[in-house]
C-alpha positions in Angstrom: 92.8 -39.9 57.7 90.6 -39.8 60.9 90.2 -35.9 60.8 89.3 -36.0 57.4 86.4 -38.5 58.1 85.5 -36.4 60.8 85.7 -33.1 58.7 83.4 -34.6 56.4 81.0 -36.4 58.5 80.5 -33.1 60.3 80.0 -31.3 56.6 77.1 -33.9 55.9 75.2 -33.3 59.1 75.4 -29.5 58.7 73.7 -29.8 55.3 71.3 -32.2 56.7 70.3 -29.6 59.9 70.3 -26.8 57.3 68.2 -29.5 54.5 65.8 -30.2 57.4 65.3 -25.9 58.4 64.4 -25.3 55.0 61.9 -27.7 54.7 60.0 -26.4 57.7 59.7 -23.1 56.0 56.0 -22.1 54.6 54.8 -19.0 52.4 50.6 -18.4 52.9 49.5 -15.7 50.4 46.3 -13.5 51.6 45.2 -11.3 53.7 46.9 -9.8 56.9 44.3 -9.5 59.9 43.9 -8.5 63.5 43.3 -11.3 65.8 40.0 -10.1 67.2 38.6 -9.7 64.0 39.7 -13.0 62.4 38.2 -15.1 65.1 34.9 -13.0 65.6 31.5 -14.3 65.5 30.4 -12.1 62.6 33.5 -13.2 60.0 32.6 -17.1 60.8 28.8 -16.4 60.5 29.4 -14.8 57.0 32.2 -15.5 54.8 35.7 -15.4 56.0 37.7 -15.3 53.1 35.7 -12.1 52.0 35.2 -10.5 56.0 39.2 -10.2 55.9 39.8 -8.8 52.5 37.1 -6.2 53.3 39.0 -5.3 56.5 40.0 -1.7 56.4 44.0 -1.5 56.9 42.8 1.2 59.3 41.2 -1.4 62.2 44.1 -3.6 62.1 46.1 -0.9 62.7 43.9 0.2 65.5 46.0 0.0 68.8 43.5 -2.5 70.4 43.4 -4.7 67.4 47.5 -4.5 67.2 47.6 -5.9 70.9 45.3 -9.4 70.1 47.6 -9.8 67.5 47.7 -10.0 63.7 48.1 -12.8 61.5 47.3 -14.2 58.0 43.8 -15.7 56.7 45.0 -17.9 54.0 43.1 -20.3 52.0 40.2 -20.4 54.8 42.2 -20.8 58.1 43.5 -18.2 59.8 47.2 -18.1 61.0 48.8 -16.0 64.1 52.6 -14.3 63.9 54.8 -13.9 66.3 56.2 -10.6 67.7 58.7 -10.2 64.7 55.8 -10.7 62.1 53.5 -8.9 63.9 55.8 -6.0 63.7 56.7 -7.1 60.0 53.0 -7.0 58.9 52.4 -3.5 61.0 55.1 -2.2 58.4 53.9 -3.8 55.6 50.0 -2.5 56.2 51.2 1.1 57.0 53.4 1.1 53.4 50.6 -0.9 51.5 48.4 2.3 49.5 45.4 0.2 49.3 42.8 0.6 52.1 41.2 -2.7 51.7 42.0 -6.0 49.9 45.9 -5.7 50.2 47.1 -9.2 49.4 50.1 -10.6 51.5 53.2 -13.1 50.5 54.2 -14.3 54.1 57.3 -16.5 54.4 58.0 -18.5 58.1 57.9 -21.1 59.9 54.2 -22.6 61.9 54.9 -24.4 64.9 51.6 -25.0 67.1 49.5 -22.8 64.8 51.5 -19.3 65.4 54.1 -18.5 62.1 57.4 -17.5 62.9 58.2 -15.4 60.1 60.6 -14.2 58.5 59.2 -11.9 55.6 56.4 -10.1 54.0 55.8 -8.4 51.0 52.8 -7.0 49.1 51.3 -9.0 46.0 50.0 -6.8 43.3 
């Protein structure tokens, strides 16, 4: 009778651990961004938003852009990945046919303001 209290007991705090990672998670749709770019003088000045979706896939790409790091500008704030996703959104800007504009689905977790993520796909 005792193991099978314990059994359960143990059952009910796995699904509450795995309950509690899921909730954590967080998908931010827009546009995927080098870190230099996102945080420069000249997208604040102007209009964010419309400085990232302008951004040729080209400069993000660029080998100095790739090393300050890419991230998400999503619904006017502007999110950092970590190494995965900035690998992750390398792949998914060299796949993406558009040159400008591509729009991002980005599924992680943000801890301290940098996503941990765990997928990206393009949005049509």
């Amino acid at each position: 009778m005792l193991k099978k209290f314990i059994l359960s007991l143990t059952a009910i705090m796995a699904l509450g651990l795995i309950a509690v990672a899921q909730e954590g998670k967080t998908t931010l749709t827009g546009h995927i961004v080098d870190k230099t770019c996102a945080l420069s003088k000249d997208a604040k000045a102007s209009d964010p938003q419309a400085a990232a979706a302008n951004e040729p896939k080209a400069c993000a790409l660029m080998d100095s852009c790739l090393k300050s790091g890419l991230g998400i500008y999503s619904e006017g704030k502007y999110t950092l990945f970590d190494e995965k996703g900035i690998g992750l959104a390398k792949a998914a800007l060299e796949k993406s046919k558009k040159d400008k504009g591509a729009t991002f689905k980005v599924t992680g977790t943000v801890t301290g303001g940098k996503m941990a993520v765990e997928s990206i796909e393009e949005v049509e």
